[in-house]
Structure formats: C-alpha cells, structure tokens
C-alpha positions as CSV (number, residue, x, y, z in Angstrom):
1,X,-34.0,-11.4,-59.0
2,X,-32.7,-14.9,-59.1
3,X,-28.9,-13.7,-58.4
4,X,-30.2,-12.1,-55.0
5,X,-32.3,-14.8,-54.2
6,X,-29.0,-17.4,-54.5
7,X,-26.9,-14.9,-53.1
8,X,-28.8,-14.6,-50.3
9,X,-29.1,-18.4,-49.9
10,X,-25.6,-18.6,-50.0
11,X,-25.0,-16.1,-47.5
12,X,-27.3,-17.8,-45.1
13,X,-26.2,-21.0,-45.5
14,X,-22.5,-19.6,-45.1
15,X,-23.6,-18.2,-41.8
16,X,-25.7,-21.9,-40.6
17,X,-22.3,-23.4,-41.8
18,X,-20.0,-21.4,-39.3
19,X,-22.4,-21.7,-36.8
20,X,-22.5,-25.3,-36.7
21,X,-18.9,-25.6,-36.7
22,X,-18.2,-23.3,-34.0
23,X,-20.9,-25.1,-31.8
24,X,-19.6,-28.3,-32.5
25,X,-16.1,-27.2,-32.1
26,X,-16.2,-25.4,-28.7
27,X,-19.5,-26.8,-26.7
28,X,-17.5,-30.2,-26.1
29,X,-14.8,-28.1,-24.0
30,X,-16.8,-25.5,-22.5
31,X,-18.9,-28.6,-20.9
32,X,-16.0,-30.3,-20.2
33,X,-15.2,-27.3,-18.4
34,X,-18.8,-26.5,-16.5
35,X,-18.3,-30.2,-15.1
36,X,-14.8,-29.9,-13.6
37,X,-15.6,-26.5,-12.2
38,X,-19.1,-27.4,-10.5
39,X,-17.2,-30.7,-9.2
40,X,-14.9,-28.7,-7.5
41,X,-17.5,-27.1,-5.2
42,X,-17.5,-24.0,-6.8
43,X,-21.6,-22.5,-7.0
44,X,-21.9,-20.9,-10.8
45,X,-24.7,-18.4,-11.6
46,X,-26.5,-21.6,-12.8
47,X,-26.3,-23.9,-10.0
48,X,-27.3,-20.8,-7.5
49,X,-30.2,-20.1,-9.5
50,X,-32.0,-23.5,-9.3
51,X,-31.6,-23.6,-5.5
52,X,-33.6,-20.6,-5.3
53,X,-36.8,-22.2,-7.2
C-alpha cells in the first residue's frame, strides 16, 4: 500500500516536473514570437476575437 502510494507520488511529481520545464523552456519564445508577429500587422485568432466583444 505504501509502495503505490510513493510510486504514485513519484510519478506525479515526475509529470509536475516535465511540465514546468517545458513551460519555462518554450513560453519565453513562443511570446517572443506572438509579439513580433502581431507587430507586424498580421490579426491572429486572438487579436480578431477581442475586436468582436
């Protein structure tokens, strides 16, 4: 009972781990990235839906 309960722990964490690592790996670049292309005039799904509310 106590080997699934820390195997389970550790499975979860594992996953929170890669998670966080991958968000603060990529988000960085992919806003870097929303920025340039929304300066550039181009309208993304985003930008056309708040000038419709």
């Amino acid at each position: 009972m106590i080997g699934e309960a820390i195997t389970i722990a550790a499975i979860v964490g594992g996953s929170v781990a890669a998670v966080w690592y991958a968000k603060s790996k990529f988000q960085p670049g992919i806003e870097r990235d929303l920025a340039r292309i929304e300066a550039s005039g181009y309208e993304t799904a985003e930008t056309l839906h708040r000038k419709h509310k």
